[in-house]
N, C-alpha and C positions, 0 to 999 in steps of 0.2 A: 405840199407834203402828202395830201391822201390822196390825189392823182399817183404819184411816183410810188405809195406803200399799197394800193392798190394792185399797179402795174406789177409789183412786185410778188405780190401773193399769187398772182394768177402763171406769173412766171414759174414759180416751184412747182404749182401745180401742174401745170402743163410739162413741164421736166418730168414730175414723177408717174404721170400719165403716159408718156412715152416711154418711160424707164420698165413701167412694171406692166411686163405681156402677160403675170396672170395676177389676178385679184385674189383676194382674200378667202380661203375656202376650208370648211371643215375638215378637209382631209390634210390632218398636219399632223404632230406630236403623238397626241391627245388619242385618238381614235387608235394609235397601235397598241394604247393599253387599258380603252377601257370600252371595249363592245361588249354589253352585260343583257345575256338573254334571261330574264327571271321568269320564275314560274307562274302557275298561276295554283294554287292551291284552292280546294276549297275550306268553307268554315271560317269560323270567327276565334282570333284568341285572346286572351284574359291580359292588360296593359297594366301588369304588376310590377314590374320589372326581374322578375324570376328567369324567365327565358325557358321554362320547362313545358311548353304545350309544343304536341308534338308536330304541328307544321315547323317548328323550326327546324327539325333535324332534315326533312326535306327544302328549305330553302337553299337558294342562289346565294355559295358562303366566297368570300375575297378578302385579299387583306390590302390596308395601307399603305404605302411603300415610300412615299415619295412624302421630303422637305420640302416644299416649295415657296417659304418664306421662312424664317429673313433668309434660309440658304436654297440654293440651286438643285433641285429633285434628289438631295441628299438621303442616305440611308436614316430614319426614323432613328430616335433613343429606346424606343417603345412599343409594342405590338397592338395594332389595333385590329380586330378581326371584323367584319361585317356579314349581318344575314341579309338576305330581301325576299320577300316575294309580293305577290297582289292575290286578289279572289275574287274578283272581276270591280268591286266596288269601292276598296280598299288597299293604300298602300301600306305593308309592315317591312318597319326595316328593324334590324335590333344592333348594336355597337358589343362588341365586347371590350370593352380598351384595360389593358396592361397596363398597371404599372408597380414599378422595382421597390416604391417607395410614398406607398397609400397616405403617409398621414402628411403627405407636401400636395395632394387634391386640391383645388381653388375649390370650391361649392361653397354657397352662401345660400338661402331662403329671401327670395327676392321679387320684386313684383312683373308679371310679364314684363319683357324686352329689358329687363333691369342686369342681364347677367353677361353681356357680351365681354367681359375681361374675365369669368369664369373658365374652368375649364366644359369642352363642352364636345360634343360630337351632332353630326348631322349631315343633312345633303339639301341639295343644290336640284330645282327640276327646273328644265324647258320645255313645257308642252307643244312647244308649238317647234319645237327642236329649229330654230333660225335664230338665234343667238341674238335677239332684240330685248327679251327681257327673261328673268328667272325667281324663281320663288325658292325661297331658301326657309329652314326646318331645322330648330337647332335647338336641343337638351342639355342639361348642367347633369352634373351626377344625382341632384336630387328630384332630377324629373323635371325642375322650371322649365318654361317654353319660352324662347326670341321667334321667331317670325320677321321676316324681309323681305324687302323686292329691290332685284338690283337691276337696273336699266339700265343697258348698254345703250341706247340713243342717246341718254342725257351724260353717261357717265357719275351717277350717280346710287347711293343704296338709299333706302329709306325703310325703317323698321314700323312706320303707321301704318302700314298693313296686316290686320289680325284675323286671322282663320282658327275655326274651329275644329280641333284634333284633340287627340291623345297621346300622353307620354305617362314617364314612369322612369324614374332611375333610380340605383341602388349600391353605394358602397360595399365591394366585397373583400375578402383577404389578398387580391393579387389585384386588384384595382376599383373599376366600377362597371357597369353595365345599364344598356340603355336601352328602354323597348316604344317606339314608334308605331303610332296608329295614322294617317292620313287619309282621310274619305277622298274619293277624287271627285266628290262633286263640289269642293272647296276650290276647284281647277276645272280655270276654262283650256278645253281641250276640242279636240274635233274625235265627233263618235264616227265608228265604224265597224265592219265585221273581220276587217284585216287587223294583223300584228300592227303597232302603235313604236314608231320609233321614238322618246324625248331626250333631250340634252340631259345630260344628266353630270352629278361629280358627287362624291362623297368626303367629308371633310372631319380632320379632330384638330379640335385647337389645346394643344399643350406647352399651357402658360408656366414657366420654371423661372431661370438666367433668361432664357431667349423665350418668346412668345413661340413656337412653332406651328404652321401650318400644315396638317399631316391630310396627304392626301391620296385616292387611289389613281390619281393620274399626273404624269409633270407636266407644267408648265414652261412657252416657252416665252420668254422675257424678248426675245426679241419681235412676238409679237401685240401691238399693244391694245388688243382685243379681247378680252377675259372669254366673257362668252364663246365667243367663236374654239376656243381652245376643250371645251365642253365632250365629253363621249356622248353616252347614247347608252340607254337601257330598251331592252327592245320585248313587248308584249303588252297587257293590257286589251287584248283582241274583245273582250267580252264585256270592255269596262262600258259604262251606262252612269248617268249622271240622278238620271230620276228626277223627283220635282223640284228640288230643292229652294224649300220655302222655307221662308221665315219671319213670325210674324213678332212683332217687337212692343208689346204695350208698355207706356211709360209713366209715373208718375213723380210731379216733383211739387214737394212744400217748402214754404219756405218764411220770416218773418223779419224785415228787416228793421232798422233804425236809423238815422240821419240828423245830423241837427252841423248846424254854422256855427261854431262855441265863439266867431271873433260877435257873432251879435246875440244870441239865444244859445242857455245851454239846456233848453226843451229838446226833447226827442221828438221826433217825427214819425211815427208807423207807417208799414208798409207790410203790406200780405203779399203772396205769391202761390197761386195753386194752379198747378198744371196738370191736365190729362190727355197725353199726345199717343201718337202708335209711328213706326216704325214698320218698314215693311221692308226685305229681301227676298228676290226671285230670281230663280236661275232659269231665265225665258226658254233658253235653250243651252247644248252645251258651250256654246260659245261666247253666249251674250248674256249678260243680266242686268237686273232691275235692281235700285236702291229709291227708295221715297220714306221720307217723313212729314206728319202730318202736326200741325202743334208742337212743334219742339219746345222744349226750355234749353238752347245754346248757352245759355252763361256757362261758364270753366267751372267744372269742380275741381281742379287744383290751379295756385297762382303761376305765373309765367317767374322764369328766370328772368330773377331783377337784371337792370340794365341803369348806368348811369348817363344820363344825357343833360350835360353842361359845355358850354362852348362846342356847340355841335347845329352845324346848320341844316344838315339830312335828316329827316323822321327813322325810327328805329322800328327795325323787324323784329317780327314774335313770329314764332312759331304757331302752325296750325294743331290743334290736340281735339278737337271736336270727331267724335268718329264719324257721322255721317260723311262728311268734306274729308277726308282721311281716306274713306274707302275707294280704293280703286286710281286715287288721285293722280298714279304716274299716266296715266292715260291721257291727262290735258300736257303733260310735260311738252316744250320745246326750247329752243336759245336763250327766248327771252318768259322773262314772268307772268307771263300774260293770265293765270287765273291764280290770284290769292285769294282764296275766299274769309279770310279772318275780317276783310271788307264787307263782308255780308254779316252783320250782326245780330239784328234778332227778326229770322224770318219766320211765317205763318206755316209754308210749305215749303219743300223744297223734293225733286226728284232726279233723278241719274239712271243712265243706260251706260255701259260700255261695254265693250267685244272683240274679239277678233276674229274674222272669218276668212279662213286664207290669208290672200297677202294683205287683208283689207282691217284695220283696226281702226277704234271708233270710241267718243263718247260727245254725250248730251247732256249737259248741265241746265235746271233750272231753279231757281227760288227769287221770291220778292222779298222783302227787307223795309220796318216798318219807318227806317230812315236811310237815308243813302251819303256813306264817309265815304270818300277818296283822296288821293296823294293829288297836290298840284306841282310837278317836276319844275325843276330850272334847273339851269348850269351852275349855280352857283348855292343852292339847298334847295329845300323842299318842302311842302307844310303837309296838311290832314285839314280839309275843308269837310264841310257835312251841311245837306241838303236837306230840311227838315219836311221831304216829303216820302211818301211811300213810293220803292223803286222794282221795276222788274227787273233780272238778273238771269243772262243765259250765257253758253260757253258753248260751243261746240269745237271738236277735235277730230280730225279726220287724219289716216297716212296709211301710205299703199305702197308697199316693199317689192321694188321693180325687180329684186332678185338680194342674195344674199350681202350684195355690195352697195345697194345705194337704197334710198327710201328717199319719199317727198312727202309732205306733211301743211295741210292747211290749217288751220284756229279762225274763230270769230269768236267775239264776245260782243256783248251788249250791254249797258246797264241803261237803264229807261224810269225816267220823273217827271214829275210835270215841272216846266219847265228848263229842264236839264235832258241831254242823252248822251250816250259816250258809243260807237260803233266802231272795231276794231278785227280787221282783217288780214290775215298775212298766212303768207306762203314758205315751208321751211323743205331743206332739206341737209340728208348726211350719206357721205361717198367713201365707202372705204376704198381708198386707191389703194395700196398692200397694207400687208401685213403691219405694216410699220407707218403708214399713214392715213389722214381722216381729213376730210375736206367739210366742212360744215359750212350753213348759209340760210338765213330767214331776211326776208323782207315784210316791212308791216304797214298797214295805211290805219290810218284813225279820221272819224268826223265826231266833232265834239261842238256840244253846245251850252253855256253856263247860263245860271239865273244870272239877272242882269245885275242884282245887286250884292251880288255874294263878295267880290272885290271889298267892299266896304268893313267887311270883319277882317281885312288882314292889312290895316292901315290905323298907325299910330295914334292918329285923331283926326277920325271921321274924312279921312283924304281931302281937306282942307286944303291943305299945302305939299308943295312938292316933298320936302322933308319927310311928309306922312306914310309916302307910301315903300312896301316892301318888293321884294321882286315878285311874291307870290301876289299879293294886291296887282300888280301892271299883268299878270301875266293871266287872272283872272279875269279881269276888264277888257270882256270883249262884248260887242255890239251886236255882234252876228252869227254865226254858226261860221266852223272853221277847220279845217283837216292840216296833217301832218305825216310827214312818213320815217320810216326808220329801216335800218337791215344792222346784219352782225355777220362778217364773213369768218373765219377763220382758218389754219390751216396745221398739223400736229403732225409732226414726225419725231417717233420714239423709237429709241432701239434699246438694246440691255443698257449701255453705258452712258448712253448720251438720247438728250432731245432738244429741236429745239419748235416753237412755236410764233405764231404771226396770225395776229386779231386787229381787226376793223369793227368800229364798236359804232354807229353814228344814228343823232335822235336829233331830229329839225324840232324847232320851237314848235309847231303844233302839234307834235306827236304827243296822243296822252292813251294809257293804259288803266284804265280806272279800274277794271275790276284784276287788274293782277295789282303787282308791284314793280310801278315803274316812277321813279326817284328820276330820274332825269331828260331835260329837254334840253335844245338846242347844243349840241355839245357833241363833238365830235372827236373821237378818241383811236387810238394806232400805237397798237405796241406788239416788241419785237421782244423774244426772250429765248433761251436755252438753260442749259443744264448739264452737268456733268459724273457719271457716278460710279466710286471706288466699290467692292466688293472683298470681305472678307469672310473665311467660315473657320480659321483658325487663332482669332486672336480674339480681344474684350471687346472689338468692335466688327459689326458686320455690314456697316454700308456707309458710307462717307459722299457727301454729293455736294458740288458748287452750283448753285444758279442764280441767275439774276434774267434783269428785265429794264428794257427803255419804254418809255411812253411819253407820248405828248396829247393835248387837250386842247380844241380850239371853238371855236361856236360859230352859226351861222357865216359871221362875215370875217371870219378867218382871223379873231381877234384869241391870241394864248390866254389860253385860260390855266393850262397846269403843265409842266416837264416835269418829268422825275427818273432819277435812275436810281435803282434798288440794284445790292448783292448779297448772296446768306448763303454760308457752310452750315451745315447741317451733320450730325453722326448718331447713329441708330446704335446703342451696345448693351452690354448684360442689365441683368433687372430691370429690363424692359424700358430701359431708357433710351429716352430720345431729348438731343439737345441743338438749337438753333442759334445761330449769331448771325444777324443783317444792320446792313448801311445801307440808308436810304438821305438824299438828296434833291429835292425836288424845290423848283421855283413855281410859287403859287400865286393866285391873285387875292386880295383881300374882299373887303365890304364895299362894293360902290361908294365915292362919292357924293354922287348925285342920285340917290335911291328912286327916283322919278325914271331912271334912263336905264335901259337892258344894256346900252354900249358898256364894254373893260379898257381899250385903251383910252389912256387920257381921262378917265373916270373911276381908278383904280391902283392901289399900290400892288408892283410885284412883290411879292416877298419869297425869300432867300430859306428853307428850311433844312437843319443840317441832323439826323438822328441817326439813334445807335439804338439795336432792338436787342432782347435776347428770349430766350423761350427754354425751358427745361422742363421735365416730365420723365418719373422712373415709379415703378412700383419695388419698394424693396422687401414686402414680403407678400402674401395673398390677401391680408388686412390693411393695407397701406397704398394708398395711390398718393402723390405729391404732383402738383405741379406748379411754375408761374412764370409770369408773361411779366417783364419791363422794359419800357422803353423811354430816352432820354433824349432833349435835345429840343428844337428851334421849334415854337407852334403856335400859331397865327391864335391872339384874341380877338375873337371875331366879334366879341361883345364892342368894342374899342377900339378893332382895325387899328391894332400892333402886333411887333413880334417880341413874343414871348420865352421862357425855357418852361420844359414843362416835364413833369416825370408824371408817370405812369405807369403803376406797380399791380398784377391780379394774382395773386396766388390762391391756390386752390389745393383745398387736402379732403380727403375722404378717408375715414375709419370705420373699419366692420371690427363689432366687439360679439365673439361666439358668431356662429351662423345667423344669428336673424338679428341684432339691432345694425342700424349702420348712422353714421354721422359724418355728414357732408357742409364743410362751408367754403365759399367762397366770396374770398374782400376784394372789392378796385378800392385805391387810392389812387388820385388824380389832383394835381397840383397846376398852378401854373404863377409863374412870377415874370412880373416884368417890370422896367426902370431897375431892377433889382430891388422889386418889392413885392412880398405875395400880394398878388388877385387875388385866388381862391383856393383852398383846400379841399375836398370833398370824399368823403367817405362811403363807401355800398356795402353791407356787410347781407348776405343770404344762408342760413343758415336752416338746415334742414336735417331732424331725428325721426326717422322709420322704424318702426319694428314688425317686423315681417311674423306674422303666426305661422304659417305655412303658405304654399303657394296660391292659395288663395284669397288670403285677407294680410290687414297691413292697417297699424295706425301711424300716424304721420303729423308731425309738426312743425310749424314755417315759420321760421320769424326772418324779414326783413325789415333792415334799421339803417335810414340814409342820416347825414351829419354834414352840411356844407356851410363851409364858415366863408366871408369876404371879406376884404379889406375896401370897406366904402372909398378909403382916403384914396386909392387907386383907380378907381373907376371915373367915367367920365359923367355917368348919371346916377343916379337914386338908386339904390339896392338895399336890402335886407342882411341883417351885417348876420343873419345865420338864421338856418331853418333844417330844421330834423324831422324824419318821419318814421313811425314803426308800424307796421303793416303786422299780423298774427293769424294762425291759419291750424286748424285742429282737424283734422278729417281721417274718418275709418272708410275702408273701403272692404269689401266682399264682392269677389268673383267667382260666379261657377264657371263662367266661358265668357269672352271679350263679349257677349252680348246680353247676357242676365247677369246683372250686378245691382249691388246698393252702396251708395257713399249717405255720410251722414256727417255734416261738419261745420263748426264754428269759423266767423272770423271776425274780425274787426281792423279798421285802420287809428293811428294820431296824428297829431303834425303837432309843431311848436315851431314859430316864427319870432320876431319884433315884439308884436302883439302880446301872445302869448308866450308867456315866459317859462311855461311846463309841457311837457307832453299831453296833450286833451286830445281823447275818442270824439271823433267824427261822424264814424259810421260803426255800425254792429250789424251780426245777422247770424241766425242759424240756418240750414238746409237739410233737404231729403231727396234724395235721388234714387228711382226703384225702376230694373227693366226687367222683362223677362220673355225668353224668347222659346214660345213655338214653333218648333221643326219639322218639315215636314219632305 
C-alpha cells in the first residue's frame, strides 16, 4: 500500500510540475489594487482616538472596497475609510469605519487577544514582503488590542505573539474610529537608505447576520496562498530600529499548602520566593535576543480542563508561558518537533531568532531541573520523567530558494545523565501554482533510556508477562538506538473543490522528546477531497462536502486502523456554522499478550460505526452557542470491548454590559456495553471575568469533574465514583504584555471510595510582578 500511495503522490506531483510553466508570483489580483506609497510625516501624535492632530489630514487616505468572506470581492454594507502614514520610526494608521446603525457595534472590554469575535479594524504587515509570514494589528472600537502571526509555511495563525504599541478607539455618532501607533522596532525588517517595499493588506471585520471581511484588496480563491495574494506599501526609507532593549525584572511569592486527607489532614507548608530578570534585545534589525534568568514558569492561569477516560494517547495543553511564546513560529515545521511545556521548571533559558534575507533562523536553549517526555507507540502513549537535571536545545534553520520553494533543517537535543534524545531532520515546501503545495520532512532520532525506567510502566514490577505495557516493552531498551520518520504531502485547492494526499510514517525508534510526538512505529496514507457550493443571495453562503480515506499499518505491515469519514457542512446568517459526519473505521484493540509489540493474531479487530454533529451560531453580540456530539461504536480499551458511547461538549459564553462575561463549557461522556453503563463522566469549566478596562480583569475558575462506574461491568477493581473541584481567583494588571502583576488564590478537592465528601488537598496564594525597561 505505501509503495503504490507513494508512487501515487509523486505522480500528481510531477503532472502538475509539467502542467504549471509559471509558479506562483506576486503579481496576481492583489497588486492591481493595492500599491500604497505612504508618507513619511514628521512628529509624533496623541493615540486618543480623536483623529484631530494635524499629520492626519496630510496622510495616505483609501478606502475598503471589497467583501472578501463569507462573499466574493463584494460591494461592503458599510464605508470604512483609512489614513496611514510613518515618521521614520513609527507606523500610524487611523480607521474611520461607518456605520448606519451604531448601537448593533460588537465591543466588549476584554483582555488582550480576547476580542477576535468583536467588531474590529486593522492590518496585515510583511516586512520581509515574501509571503512566508505576516504580523497582523487589530483594535475593537474601544481601543483593545489582538496581535498575531500568521505563517504561511505551516499554514497556521497563532495570537502568542505580543508586541508592544498603541491604540485608542472611540464610539461616535455615525460609527467608530480607530487611531494606531506601531513602533517598527517591534519588526524585524531589513535597514536601509532606499524606499522599503512590505506586503501589506488592511482589514475590517463587520460582525452582523454574516461575519464580513472588509478589505482594501480582493481576494482570489482560486489561489490557495493568503500571503502571496498580499499588496505592498511602499516607503519607510528613513526607518531605523534603534536599540531596542528591554529589560524585564521579575518577582514572584508565593505560600503553598498540601496534605494527603486519605491518611493526615495536617497541612504541609511550602514558601516560594522568586527574583528572576528577563531580558529583550534587538541585536540588530533582523535578529534578536530573548533570555531569562531564574524564571518562576508555573501558569498563572489553569489550562482548559480536558477529560481523559478510555483514552490511550497523553493529552495536549497549550503553551501560555511568554518566554516560549515569543517568537515560537520560527522552530515551526510538519512535525512537532519543539513543545516546550516539556521544559518545566528551568534555571535559564535563551533564544535568538532572525531573518536575514533568504536566510531565517532560530536558537533555542534551557536546562530543566527534571526531564518529562512522551514514550510514542502505535497503539497509545504515556509521559515518562527522568528524575535528573536535563540540557535542552533546538535549533531552526530555512533558506527560501526563491518565492516558490523553501528547505528547512531542525535539531533538538534533550541531554541527562543517563538518558539523551538527538533529533535531526530536513524539511521542505514547493509551491508548484497557484493552486498547489508539495510539502516534505524527513527526520532521524538517536535515543538512549535509563536502564530501568521501563519498570514504572509495568503492572507489577515486570514480573510476569501479563505486567508489562507497550510503553514498558518500548522503554526497555539495553542500548542506545535511532529511528527515522518523514511526512510527504500533496494539496490542490481551487474556489470549488480540493483534494489532498499525505504520507504520514514513524519507525519504532523514532522519538521526538522535546516536541510532541505521540507516535511510533506506525504508518499512515490518506487520501481526501472536498467540494464547495457558494451563495451571496440566500440564509446560507457556503455549503461543502468532504471526506477522507486512511489506513494504519506498523512496521511489519500488520493493520492497525482503516477508516473512512464523510461531513456536509453549511456556513449561514448569525454567524452560524453547522457540520454532520459519518465515520467508519476498523480498529484494533488492547494486545492480547501485552508482552508482544505484534497485532495480528494478538489482537481484536473492531468494527466502529459513528455519527458526529457540530453546531455553533452567535445570535446576538452577547451570545456565542455551541456544541459537539457524537454517537455510536467505541472500543473500551479498559476491557478490550466494543462499546456505544455518546459524547456530548456544549459550550455557551455570555457578555452581560461590556465588561462582565461568563463562559462554560460541559463534556459528558458515556459509555455502555453488554448493554450496561461502564461509565458516565462529567467536565464542567466554568469561568467569570470582569474586565475593568483594558487593562486589568478579575477572574474566576471553577472546574468540577464527577465520574461514576459500574464495578459490576468491569473486568478488574475500580472506584465506583471520584469527583474533583479545582478553584482559581486571580486579578490581573497590564500596562503592556510585559509589565504586569497577577495576584491569585487557588486550591484543589477530590472525593473518591475513601472519602465520602469533597476534601481540599492543596491551597495556595500567589504574586506575580514584571516590569519592563525600554530602551
Amino acid at each position: 500500500m505505501s509503495r503504490t500511495f507513494i508512487c501515487l503522490l509523486f505522480f500528481v506531483v510531477y503532472t502538475n510540475l509539467t502542467y504549471a510553466k509559471q509558479a506562483t508570483s506576486k503579481a496576481n489580483i492583489s497588486n492591481d489594487f493595492a500599491k500604497l506609497d505612504i508618507p513619511n510625516i514628521a512628529g509624533k501624535i496623541k493615540i486618543d482616538g480623536e483623529l484631530d492632530d494635524i499629520q492626519w489630514q496630510q496622510a495616505r487616505q483609501l478606502e475598503l472596497k471589497f467583501v472578501t468572506r463569507p462573499f466574493e470581492n463584494t460591494r461592503p454594507p458599510v464605508t470604512t475609510n483609512v489614513k496611514i502614514f510613518e515618521n521614520g520610526d513609527t507606523l500610524y494608521v487611523a480607521f474611520i469605519a461607518q456605520d448606519p446603525k451604531v448601537e448593533n457595534i460588537s465591543a466588549f472590554y476584554r483582555d488582550r487577544d480576547g476580542i477576535w469575535s468583536d467588531d474590529l479594524v486593522g492590518i496585515k504587515l510583511d516586512t520581509f514582503n515574501d509571503s512566508r509570514l505576516a504580523h497582523q494589528f487589530f483594535v475593537n472600537p474601544f481601543g483593545i488590542q489582538a496581535d498575531s502571526i500568521q505563517n504561511e509555511m505551516t499554514g497556521r495563525e497563532s495570537d502568542s505573539w505580543d508586541g508592544i504599541w498603541q491604540s485608542a478607539g472611540k464610539i461616535v455618532a455615525d460609527g467608530y474610529q480607530v487611531e494606531m501607533a506601531i513602533p517598527l522596532r517591534i519588526l524585524n525588517f531589513e535597514e536601509g537608505s532606499e524606499t522599503k517595499n512590505w506586503g501589506a493588506e488592511l482589514v475590517r471585520y463587520y460582525p452582523r447576520a454574516d461575519r464580513l471581511r472588509i478589505s482594501n484588496m480582493p481576494l482570489d480563491r482560486n489561489n490557495s496562498c493568503n500571503l502571496c495574494q498580499m499588496g505592498s506599501i511602499g516607503g519607510f526609507k528613513q526607518a531605523k530600529q534603534g536599540k531596542n532593549l528591554a529589560l524585564i525584572p521579575t518577582l514572584v511569592l508565593g505560600k503553598g499548602q498540601s496534605r494527603d486527607p486519605e491518611e493526615s489532614l495536617e497541612w504541609q507548608d511550602s514558601n516560594n520566593t522568586e527574583v528572576g530578570l528577563d531580558l529583550k534585545w534587538g541585536v540588530t534589525p533582523e535578529v534578536s535576543l530573548q533570555a531569562t534568568f531564574n524564571p518562576d514558569f508555573s501558569q498563572v492561569e489553569a489550562d482548559v480542563a480536558q477529560l481523559s477516560i478510555n483514552d490511550t494517547f497523553a493529552l495536549f495543553f497549550d503553551e501560555k508561558r511568554t518566554f516560549f511564546l515569543e517568537n515560537t513560529d520560527y522552530f515551526s515545521s510538519n512535525y512537532n518537533l519543539v513543545y516546550t511545556r516539556n521544559v518545566a521548571a528551568p534555571d535559564y533559558g535563551a533564544k535568538v531568532t532572525g531573518r536575514i534575507e533568504q536566510h531565517t533562523f532560530g536558537f533555542f536553549v534551557a536546562n530543566d531541573e527534571s526531564t518529562t517526555f512522551l514514550v510514542p507507540g502505535n497503539l497509545g502513549s504515556s509521559i515518562a520523567n527522568v528524575e535528573q537535571e536535563s540540557l535542552n536545545l533546538a535549533l531552526r534553520y530555512r533558506y527560501d530558494l526563491s518565492e516558490q520553494l523553501s528547505v528547512g533543517w531542525t535539531s533538538t537535543l534533550r541531554d541527562a545523565e543517563g538518558y539523551y534524545n538527538y533529533v535531526n531532520a530536513i524539511d521542505a515546501k514547493y509551491q508548484l501554482t497557484d493552486n498547489d503545495t508539495f510539502r516534505a520532512q524527513i527526520l532521524r532520532s538517536d535515543t538512549q533510556y535509563p536502564l530501568d525506567l521501563y519498570k514504572e510502566f509495568c503492572d507489577d514490577n515486570c514480573e510476569q508477562d501479563e505486567d508489562y505495557s507497550e510503553t514498558a516493552i518500548r522503554l526497555k531498551k539495553t542500548e542506545a538506538f535511532s529511528g527515522r520518520a518523514y511526512r510527504v504531502s500533496y494539496d490542490h485547492e481551487e474556489r470549488n473543490w480540493n483534494v489532498f494526499l499525505n504520507r504520514n510514517s514513524q519507525g519504532a525508534g523514532i522519538r521526538t522528546d522535546l516536541g510532541f510526538g505521540s507516535l511510533a512505529d506506525r504508518h499512515q496514507s490518506v487520501v481526501g477531497a472536498g467540494y464547495n457550493w457558494y451563495s451571496e443571495n440566500t440564509w446560507w453562503n457556503k455549503i461543502r462536502l468532504s471526506g477522507d480515506w486512511d489506513i494504519s499499518h506498523n512496521d511489519n505491515n500488520e493493520l492497525i486502523e482503516k477508516e473512512a469519514e464523510v461531513y456536509l457542512s453549511m456556513n449561514g446568517q448569525l454567524q452560524s456554522y453547522f457540520k454532520i459526519g459519518l465515520q467508519k473505521r476498523d480498529k484494533v484493540g488492547l494486545r492480547d499478550d501485552p508482552s508482544k509489540l505484534s497485532i495480528t493474531n494478538n489482537s481484536t479487530l473492531f468494527t466502529e460505526q459513528q455519527g458526529s454533529v457540530y453546531f455553533e451560531m452567535r445570535p446576538s453580540s452577547s451570545w456565542y452557542i455551541s456544541a459537539f456530539a457524537r454517537y455510536g461504536d467505541h472500543i473500551d480499551y479498559d476491557n478490550n470491548r466494543l462499546g456505544k458511547q455518546w459524547f456530548v461538549r456544549p459550550t455557551i459564553n455570555w457578555s452581560v454590559g461590556k465588561s462582565l462575561q461568563f463562559k462554560l463549557r460541559h463534556t459528558y461522556q458515556n459509555l455502555d456495553v453488554n448493554s450496561q453503563l461502564l461509565f458516565a463522566a462529567n467536565l464542567s469549566d466554568f469561568r467569570a471575568t470582569y474586565q475593568f478596562n483594558q487593562r486589568q480583569f478579575l477572574r474566576l475558575i471553577l472546574v468540577y469533574s464527577d465520574i461514576e462506574r459500574n464495578q459490576q461491568n468491569y473486568t478488574f477493581d475500580v472506584d465506583a465514583s471520584s469527583k474533583g473541584l479545582g478553584t482559581q481567583l486571580l486579578y490581573s494588571y497590564k500596562l503592556n504584555p510585559l509589565t504586569k502583576f497577577f495576584v491569585g488564590y487557588s486550591d484543589s478537592a477530590y472525593q473518591d471510595d475513601v472519602l465520602t465528601s469533597l476534601t481540599k488537598n492543596e491551597r495556595s496564594v500567589f504574586m506575580k510582578f514584571s516590569y519592563a525597561w525600554l530602551n
